[in-house]
TISELUM-239282 format. One record per residue (C-alpha): x, y, z. Coordinates in nm, 2 decimals. Example, Ala and Ser with C-alpha at 12.3 -4.5 7.8 and 13.67 -1.06 7.14 Angstrom:
! TISELUM-239282
[pt [1.23,-0.45,0.78]]
[pt [1.37,-0.11,0.71]]
END
This chain:
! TISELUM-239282
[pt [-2.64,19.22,-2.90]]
[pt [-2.33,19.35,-2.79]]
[pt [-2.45,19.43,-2.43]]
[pt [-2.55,19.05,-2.43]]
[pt [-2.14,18.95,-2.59]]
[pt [-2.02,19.15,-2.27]]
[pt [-2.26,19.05,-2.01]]
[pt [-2.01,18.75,-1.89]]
[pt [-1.70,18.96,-1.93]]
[pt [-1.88,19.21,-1.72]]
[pt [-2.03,18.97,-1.47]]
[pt [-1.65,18.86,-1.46]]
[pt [-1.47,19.14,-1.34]]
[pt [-1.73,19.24,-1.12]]
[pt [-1.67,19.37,-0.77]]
[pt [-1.86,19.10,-0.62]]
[pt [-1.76,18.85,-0.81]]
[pt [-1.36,18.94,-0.77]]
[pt [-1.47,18.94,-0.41]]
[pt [-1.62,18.58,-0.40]]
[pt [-1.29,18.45,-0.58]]
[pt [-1.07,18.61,-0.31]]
[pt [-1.25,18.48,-0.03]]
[pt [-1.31,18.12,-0.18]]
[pt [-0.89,18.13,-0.25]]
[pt [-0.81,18.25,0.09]]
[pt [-1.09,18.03,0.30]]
[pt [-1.13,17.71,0.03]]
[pt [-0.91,17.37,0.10]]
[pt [-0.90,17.10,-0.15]]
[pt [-0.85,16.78,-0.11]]
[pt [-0.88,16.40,-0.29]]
[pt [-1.18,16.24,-0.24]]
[pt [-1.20,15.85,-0.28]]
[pt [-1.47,15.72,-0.47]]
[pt [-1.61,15.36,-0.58]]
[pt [-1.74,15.34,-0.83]]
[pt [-1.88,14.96,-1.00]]
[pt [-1.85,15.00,-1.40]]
[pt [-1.72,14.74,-1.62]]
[pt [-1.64,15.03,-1.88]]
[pt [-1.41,15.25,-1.68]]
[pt [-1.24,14.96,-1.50]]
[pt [-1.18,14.80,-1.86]]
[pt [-1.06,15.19,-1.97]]
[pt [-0.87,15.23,-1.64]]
[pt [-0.67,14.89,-1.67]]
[pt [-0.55,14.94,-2.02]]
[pt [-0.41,15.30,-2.00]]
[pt [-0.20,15.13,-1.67]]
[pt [-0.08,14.84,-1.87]]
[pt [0.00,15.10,-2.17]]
[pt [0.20,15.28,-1.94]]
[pt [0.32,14.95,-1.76]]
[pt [0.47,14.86,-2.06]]
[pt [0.55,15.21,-2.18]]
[pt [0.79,15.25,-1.86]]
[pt [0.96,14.88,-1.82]]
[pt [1.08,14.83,-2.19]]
[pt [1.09,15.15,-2.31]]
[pt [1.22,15.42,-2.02]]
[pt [1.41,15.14,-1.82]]
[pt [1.53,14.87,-2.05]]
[pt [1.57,15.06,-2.42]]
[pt [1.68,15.43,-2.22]]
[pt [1.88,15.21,-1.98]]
[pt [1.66,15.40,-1.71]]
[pt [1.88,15.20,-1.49]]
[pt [2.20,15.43,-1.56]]
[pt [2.37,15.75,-1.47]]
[pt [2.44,15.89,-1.81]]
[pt [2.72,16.09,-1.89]]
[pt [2.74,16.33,-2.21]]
[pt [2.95,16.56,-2.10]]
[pt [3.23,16.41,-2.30]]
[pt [3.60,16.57,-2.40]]
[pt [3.70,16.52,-2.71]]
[pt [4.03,16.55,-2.96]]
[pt [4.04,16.49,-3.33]]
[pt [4.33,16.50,-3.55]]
[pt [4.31,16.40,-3.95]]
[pt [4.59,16.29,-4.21]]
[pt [4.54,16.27,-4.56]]
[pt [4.76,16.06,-4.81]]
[pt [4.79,16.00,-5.19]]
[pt [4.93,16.15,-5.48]]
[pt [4.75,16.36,-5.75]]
[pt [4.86,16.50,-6.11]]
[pt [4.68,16.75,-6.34]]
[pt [4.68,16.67,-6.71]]
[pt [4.95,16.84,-6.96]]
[pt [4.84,17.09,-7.21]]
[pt [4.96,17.31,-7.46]]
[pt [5.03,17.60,-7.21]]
[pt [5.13,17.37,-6.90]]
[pt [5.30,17.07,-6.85]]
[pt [5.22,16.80,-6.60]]
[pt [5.24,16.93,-6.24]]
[pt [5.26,16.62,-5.98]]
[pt [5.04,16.74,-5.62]]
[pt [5.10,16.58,-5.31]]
[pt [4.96,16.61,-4.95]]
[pt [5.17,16.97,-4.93]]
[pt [4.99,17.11,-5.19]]
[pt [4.64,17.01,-5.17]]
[pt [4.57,16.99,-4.78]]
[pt [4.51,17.35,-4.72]]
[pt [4.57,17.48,-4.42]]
[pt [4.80,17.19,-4.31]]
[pt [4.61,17.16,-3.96]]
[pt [4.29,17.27,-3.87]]
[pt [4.09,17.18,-3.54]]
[pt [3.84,16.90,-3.61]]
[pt [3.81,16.98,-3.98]]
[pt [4.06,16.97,-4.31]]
[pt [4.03,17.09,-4.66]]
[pt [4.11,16.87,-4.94]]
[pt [4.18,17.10,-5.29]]
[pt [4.05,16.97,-5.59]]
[pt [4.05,17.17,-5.89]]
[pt [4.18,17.56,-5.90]]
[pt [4.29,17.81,-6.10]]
[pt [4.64,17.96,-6.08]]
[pt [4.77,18.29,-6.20]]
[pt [5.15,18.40,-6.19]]
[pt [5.15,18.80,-6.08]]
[pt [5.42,19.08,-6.01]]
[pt [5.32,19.42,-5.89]]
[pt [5.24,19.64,-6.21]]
[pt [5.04,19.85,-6.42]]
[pt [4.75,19.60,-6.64]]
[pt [4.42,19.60,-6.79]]
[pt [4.11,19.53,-6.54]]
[pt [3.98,19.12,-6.58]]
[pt [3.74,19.10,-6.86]]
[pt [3.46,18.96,-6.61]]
[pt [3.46,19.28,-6.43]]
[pt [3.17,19.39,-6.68]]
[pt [3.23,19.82,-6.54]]
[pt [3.62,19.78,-6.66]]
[pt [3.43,19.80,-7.04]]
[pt [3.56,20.18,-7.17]]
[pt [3.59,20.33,-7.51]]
[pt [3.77,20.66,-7.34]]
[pt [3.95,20.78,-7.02]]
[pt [3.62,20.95,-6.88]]
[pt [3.48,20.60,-6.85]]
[pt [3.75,20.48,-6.61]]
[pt [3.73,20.78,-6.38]]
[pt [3.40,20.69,-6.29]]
[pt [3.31,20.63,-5.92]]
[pt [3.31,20.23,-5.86]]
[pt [3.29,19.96,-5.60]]
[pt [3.67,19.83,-5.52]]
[pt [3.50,19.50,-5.40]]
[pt [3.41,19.44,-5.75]]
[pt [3.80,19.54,-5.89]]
[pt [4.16,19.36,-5.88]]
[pt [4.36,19.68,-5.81]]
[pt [4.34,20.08,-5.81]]
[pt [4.25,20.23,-6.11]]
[pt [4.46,20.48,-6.31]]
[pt [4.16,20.61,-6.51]]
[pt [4.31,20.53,-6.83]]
[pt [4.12,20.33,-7.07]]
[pt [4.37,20.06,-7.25]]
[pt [4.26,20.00,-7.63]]
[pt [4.42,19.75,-7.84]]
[pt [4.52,19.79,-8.21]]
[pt [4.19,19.78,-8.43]]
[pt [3.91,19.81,-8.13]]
[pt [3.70,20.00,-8.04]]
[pt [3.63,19.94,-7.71]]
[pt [3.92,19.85,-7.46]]
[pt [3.94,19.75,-7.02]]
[pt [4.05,20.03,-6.77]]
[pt [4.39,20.02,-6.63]]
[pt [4.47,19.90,-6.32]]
[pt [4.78,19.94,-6.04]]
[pt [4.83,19.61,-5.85]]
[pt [4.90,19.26,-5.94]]
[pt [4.90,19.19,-6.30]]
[pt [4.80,19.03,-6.49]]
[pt [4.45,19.02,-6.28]]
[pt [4.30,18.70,-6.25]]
[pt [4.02,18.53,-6.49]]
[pt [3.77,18.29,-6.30]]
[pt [3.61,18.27,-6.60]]
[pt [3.85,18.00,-6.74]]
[pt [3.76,17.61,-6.61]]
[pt [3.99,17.50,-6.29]]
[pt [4.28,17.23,-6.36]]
[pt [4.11,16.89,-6.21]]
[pt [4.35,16.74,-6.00]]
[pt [4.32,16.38,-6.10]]
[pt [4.31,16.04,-5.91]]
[pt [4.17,16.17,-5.61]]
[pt [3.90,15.94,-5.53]]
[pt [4.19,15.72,-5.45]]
[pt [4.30,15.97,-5.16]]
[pt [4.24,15.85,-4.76]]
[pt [4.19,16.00,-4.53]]
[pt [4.30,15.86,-4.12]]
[pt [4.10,16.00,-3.85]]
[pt [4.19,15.95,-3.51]]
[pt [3.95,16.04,-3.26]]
[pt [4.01,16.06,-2.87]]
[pt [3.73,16.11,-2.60]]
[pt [3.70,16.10,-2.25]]
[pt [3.38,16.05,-2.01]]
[pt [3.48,16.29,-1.67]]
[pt [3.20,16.14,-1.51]]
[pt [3.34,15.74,-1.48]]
[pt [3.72,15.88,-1.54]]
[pt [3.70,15.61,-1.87]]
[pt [3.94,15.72,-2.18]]
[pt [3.88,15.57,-2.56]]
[pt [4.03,15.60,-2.89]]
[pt [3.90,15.49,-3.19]]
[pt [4.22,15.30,-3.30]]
[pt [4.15,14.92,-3.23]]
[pt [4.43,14.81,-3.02]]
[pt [4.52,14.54,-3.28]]
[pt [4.46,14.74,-3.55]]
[pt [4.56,14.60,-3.92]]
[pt [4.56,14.81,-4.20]]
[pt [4.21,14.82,-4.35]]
[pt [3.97,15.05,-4.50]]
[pt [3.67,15.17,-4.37]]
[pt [3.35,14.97,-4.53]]
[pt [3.01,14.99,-4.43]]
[pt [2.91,14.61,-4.45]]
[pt [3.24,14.47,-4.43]]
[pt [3.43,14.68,-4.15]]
[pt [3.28,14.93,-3.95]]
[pt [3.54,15.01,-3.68]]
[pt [3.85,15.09,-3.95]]
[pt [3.89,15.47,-3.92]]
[pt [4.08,15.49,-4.29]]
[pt [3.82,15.64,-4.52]]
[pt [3.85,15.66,-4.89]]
[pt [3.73,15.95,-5.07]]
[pt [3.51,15.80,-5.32]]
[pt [3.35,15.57,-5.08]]
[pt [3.22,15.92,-4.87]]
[pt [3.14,16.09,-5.16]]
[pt [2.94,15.82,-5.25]]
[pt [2.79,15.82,-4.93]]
[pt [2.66,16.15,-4.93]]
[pt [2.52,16.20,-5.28]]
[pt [2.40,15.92,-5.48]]
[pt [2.39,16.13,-5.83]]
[pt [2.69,16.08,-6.05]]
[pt [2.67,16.47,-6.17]]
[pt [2.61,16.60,-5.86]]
[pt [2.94,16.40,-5.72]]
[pt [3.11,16.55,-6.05]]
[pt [3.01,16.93,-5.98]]
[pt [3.18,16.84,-5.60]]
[pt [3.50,16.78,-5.75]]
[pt [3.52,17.06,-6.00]]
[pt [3.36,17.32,-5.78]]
[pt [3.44,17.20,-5.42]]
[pt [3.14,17.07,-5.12]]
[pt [3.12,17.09,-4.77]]
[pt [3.08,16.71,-4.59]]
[pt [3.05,16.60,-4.25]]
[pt [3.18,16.31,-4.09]]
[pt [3.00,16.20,-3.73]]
[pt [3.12,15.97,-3.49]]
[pt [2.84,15.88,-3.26]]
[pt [3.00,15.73,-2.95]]
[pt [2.73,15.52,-2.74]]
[pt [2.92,15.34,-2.42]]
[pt [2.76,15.06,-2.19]]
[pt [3.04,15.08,-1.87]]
[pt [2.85,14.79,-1.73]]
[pt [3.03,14.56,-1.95]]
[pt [3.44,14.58,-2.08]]
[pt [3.48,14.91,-2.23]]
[pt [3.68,14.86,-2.50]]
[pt [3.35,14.70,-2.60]]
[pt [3.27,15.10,-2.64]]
[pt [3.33,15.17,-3.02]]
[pt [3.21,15.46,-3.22]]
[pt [2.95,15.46,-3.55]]
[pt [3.05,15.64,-3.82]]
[pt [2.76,15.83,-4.03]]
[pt [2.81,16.10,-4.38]]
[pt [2.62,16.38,-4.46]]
[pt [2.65,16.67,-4.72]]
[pt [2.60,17.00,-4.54]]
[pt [2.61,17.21,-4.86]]
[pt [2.31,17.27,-5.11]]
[pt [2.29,17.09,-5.42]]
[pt [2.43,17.25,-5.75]]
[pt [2.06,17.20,-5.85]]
[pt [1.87,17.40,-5.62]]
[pt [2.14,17.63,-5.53]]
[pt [2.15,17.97,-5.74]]
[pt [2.44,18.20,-5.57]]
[pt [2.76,18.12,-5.44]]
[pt [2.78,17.70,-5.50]]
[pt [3.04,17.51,-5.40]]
[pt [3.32,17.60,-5.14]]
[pt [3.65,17.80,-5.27]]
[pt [3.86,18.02,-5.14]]
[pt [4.19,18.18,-5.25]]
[pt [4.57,18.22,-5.14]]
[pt [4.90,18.33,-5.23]]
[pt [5.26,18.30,-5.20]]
[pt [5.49,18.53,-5.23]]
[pt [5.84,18.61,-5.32]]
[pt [6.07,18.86,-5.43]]
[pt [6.34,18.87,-5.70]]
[pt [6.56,19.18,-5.83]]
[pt [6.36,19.42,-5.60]]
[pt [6.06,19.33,-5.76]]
[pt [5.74,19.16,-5.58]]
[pt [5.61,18.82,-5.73]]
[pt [5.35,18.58,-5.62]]
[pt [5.14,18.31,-5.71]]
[pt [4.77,18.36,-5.66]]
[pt [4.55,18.01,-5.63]]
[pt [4.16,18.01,-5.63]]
[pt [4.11,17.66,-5.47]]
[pt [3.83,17.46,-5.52]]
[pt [3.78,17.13,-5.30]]
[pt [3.61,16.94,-5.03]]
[pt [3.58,17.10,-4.66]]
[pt [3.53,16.80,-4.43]]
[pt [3.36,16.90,-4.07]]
[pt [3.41,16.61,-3.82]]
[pt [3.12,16.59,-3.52]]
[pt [3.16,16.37,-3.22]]
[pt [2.87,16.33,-2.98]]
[pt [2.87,16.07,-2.70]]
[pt [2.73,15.93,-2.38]]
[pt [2.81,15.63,-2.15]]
[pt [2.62,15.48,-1.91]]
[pt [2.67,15.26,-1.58]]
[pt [2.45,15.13,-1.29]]
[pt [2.34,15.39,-1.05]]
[pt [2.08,15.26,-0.77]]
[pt [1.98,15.61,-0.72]]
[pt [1.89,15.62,-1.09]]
[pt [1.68,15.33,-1.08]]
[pt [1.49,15.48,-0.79]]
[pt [1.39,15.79,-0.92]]
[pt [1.32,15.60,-1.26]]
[pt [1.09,15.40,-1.11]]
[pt [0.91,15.64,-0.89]]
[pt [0.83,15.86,-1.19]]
[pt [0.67,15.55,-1.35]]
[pt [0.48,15.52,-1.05]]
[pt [0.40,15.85,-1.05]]
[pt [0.32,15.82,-1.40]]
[pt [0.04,15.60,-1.35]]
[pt [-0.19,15.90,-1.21]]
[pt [-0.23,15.97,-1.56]]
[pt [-0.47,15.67,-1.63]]
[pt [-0.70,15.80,-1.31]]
[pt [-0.67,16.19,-1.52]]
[pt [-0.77,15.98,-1.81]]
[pt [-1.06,15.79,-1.71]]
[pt [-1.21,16.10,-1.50]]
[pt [-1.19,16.33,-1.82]]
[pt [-1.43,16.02,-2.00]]
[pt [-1.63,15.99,-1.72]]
[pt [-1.68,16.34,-1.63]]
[pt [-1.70,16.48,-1.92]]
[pt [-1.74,16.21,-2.21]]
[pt [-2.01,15.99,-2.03]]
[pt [-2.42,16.02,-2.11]]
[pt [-2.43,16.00,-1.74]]
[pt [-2.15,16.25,-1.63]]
[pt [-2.35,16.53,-1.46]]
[pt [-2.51,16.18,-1.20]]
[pt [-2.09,16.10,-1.15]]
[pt [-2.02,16.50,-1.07]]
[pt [-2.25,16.48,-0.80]]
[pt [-2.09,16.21,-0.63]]
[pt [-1.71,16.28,-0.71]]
[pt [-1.73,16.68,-0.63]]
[pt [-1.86,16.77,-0.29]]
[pt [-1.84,17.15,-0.09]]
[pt [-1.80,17.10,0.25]]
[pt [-1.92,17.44,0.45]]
[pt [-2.06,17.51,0.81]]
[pt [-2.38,17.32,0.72]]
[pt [-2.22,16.98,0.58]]
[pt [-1.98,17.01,0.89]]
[pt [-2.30,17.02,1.14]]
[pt [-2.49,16.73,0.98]]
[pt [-2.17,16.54,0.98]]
[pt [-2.17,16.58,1.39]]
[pt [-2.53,16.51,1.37]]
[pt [-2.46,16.21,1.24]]
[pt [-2.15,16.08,1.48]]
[pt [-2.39,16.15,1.77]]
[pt [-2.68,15.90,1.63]]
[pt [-2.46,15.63,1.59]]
[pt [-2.41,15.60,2.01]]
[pt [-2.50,15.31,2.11]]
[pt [-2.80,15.20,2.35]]
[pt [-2.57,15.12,2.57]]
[pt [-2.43,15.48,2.64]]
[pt [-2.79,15.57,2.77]]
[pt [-2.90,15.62,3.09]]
[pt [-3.25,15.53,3.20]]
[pt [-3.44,15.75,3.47]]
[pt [-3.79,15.72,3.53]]
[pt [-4.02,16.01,3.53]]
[pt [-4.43,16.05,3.56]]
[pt [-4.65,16.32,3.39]]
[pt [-4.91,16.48,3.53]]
[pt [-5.18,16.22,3.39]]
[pt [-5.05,15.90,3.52]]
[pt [-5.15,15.77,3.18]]
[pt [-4.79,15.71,3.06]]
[pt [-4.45,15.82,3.13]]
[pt [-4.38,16.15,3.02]]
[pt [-3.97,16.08,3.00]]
[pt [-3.74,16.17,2.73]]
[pt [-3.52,16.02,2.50]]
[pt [-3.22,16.24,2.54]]
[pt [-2.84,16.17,2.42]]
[pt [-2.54,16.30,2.56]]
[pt [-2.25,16.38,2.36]]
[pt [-1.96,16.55,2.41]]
[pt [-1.86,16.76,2.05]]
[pt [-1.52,16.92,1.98]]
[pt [-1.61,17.21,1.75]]
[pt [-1.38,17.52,1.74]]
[pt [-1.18,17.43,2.03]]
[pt [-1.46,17.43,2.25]]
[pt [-1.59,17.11,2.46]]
[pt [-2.04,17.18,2.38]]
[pt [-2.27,16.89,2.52]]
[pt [-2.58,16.89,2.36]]
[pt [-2.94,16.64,2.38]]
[pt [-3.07,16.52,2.12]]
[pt [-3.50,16.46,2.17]]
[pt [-3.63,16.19,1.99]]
[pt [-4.00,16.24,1.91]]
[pt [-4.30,16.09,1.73]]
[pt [-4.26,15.78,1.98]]
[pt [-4.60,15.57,2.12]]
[pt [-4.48,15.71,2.51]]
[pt [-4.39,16.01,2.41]]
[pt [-4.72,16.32,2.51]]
[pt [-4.73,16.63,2.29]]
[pt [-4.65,16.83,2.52]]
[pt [-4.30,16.69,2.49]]
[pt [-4.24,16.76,2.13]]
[pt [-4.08,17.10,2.16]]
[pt [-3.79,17.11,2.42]]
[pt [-3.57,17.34,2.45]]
[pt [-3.20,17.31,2.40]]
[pt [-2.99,17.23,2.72]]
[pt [-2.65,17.34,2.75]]
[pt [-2.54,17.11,2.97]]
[pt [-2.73,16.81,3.03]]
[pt [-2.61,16.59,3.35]]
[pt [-2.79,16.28,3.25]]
[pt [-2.95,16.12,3.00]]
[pt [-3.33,16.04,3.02]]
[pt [-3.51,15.84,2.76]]
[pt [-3.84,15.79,2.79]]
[pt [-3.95,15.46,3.02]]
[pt [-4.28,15.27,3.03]]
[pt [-4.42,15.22,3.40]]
[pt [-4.42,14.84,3.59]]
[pt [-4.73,14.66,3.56]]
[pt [-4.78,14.69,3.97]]
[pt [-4.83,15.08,3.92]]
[pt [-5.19,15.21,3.96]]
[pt [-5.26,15.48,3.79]]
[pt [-5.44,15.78,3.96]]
[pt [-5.76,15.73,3.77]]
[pt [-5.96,15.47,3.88]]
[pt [-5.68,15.31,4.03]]
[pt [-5.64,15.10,3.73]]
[pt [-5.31,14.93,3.63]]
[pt [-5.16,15.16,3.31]]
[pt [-5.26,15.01,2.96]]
[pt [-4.98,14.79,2.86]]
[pt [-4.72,14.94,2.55]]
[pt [-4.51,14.69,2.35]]
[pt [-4.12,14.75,2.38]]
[pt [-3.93,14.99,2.17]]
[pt [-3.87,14.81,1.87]]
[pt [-3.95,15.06,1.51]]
[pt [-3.74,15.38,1.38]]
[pt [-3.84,15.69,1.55]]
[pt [-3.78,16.01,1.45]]
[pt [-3.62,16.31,1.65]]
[pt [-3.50,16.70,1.58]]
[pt [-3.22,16.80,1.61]]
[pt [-3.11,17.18,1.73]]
[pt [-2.86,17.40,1.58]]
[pt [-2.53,17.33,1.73]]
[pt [-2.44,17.68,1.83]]
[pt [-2.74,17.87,1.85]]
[pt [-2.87,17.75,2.23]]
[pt [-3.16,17.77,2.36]]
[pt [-3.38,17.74,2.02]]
[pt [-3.62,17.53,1.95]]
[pt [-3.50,17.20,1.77]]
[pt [-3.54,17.21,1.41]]
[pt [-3.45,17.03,1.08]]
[pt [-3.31,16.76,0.97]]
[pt [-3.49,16.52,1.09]]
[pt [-3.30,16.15,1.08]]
[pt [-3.47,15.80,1.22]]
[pt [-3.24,15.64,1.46]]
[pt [-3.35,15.19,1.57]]
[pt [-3.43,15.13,1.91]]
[pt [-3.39,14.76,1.86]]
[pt [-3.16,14.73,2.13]]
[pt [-3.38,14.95,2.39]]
[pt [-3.45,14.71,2.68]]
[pt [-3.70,14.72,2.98]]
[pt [-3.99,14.87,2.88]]
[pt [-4.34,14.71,3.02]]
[pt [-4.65,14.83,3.06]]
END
């Protein structure tokens, strides 16, 4: 069984067979071959595919891609972004009502092609002391010194530890002691919401350039007015308001909430798409939203965006500063663009691939017919064809049978009966074959004047004229009995003849035999 699995593998990478392949790639031409062929089926098949891709390559690849244009998306771009409006955080027992502008909340002041808009966060006055470790560092839990001398990851710490364990009056169990800014920081405590800032805006001014057709745009209209951006109402104002992009990029109210308090990440694309066959301030960008974070729902580690700063300050030799964990809304801004104009050259090679394109219905309809069609193995025969030493010869063969009976020289010969003429049919044609000029004759046989003693001639190499076989005049006595020869009707049916192998002279002629008319063969009596 498994000598019969290899058995083609083997017969694959056999000597002889790597052999063949060599010599058929180093010997083997191929070349189209045209063939008719009359069937309702594969001309219906044919003609749709090439109106499919008719259709396929006029409206869409020339009219929708503007086939007809040199495109240029190599664009330079240049974003800048201001924010305004005015924020508060609500008073409580332990603070009082802190007003937040576009100092406080934009954080950095400038970035390139983004901006961060604080929402919430948690701040914590420090000075450089001695404290108890934040309760949410879970390891800082000690009932004696030997707890805090334990090794321990400083990620997970707000300062160096002394190895003390600080216990308050009437506990048991106390925090480890820590040397850096105190008091440490508790993130465990909800963020201040800063409030009213759906009502924030933000301006985004956007310019780009296309190298290619030396054009330059802006998104500011040239009359602009002030306006904010809407969807339905005005697309081309490039003032946003907050709410209307939160909106835009989460359509659940506790989702948006979560955003607010724990910060988000938001993108903001301008889609520039420029026809420079027309006015190009025509060429205006389209503003799309998306939310780039994970959802609060399906996220389990690390939601949100925050991040933390400082500021710092000294007094009475003594270091000060004012740690902020910052909660808010990163805003990534994308610009992608192209323009197009007229280019003949375009439209050429456009339309030549559509052209070329239409080989594909031929690829099509062969793959049916070949190998799809009850009669494919009949259509194989016809459409594939080897063409060695033996095709090439029967293709001479048949170039010298179609001579004419004009090209044919008569000459008049008698055998040794006097019965008939013993002539023979012979033509004479000059071949080109492997740079050598051969003449050869061609014997027709099985012909009423032709004896038997003519049937097997010998190749001539180079025949000076051209003899077919003649029927005597009625005035010619024959030898016996004097008598005038027995009249033969005129050549007029399909005779057979042999013909030799081209390159093997003098042989006798062999197969194929072909039939050649002597319709036009004049001037035979009896």
């Amino acid at each position: 069984m498994a000598r019969s699995l290899l058995s083609p593998v083997l017969k694959l990478f056999h000597p002889q067979t790597i052999k063949e392949a060599i010599y058929d790639f180093a010997t083997e031409y191929e070349t189209p071959k045209v063939v008719t062929i009359h069937s309702l089926k594969f001309t219906l098949l044919l003609r749709v595919i090439q109106v499919v891709i008719l259709l396929y390559g006029v409206f869409y690849l020339l009219i929708y891609e503007k086939g007809y244009q040199k495109q240029d998306t190599t664009i330079i771009s240049c974003v800048t972004l201001k924010v305004k409006g005015i924020g508060y955080t609500k008073p409580t027992v332990e603070k009082e009502l802190t007003i937040i502008d576009v100092a406080d909340y934009v954080i950095p002041a400038l970035e390139n092609s983004a901006i961060f808009i604080m929402t919430s966060f948690i701040r914590t006055d420090q000075m450089l002391s001695k404290c108890e470790e934040a309760i949410s560092v879970d390891e800082a839990n000690c009932t004696s010194d030997e707890d805090c001398k334990r090794n321990i990851d400083p990620s997970n710490t707000n300062g160096r530890w002394t190895g003390n364990c600080l216990i308050k009056e009437n506990a048991t169990n106390g925090l480890c002691e820590i040397a850096g800014w105190c008091p440490a920081e508790n993130d465990r405590i909800p963020p201040d919401r800063i409030q009213d800032i759906l009502n924030f805006t933000i301006f985004l001014k956007n310019f780009i350039e296309f190298p290619e057709f030396n054009v330059i745009r802006k998104n500011i209209p040239d009359n602009m007015q002030p306006c904010v951006f809407d969807e339905n109402k005005d697309k081309t104002c490039p003032i946003f308001r907050l709410s209307q992009i939160i909106e835009a990029v989460e359509s659940e109210a506790d989702e948006r909430d979560l955003m607010l308090k724990y910060g988000g990440v938001i993108k903001i694309k301008l889609d520039w798409d420029c026809n420079f066959d027309f006015d190009p301030k025509r060429c205006v960008p389209i503003y799309s939203f998306g939310r780039l974070d994970a959802k609060y729902k399906d996220e389990k580690f690390s939601k949100g965006f925050n991040f933390r700063f400082a500021s710092h300050w000294k007094r009475t030799s003594r270091s000060y500063r004012i740690l902020t964990k910052a909660f808010g809304l990163r805003f990534i801004i994308s610009v992608s663009g192209k323009g197009g104009r007229f280019d003949i050259i375009t439209l050429t090679f456009n339309i030549g691939s559509i052209i070329g394109i239409f080989g594909l219905a031929s690829i099509l309809c062969d793959i049916v017919m070949l190998h799809l069609c009850r009669n494919a193995h009949l259509y194989k025969q016809h459409i594939f064809q080897r063409v060695d030493k033996t095709t090439i010869k029967s293709a001479l063969v048949q170039m010298i049978t179609a001579v004419s009976p004009k090209q044919m020289q008569i000459e008049q010969e008698t055998n040794d009966d006097h019965r008939y003429s013993t002539g023979k049919v012979l033509l004479k044609r000059s071949l080109s074959l492997d740079d050598q000029r051969l003449d050869r004759e061609i014997m027709f046989d099985h012909h009423p004047c032709v004896t038997k003693t003519s049937r097997d001639i010998l190749l001539t190499d180079s025949p000076s004229t051209i003899r077919p076989l003649v029927i005597r005049n009625d005035n010619t006595k024959s030898s016996v009995n004097d008598k005038p020869a027995k009249r033969v009707s005129p050549f007029n049916g399909r005779v057979k003849f042999q013909i030799p192998m081209l390159k093997e002279a003098p042989e006798k002629l062999q197969n194929p035999f072909s039939s050649y008319p002597l319709d036009d063969v004049n001037n035979a009596h009896s």
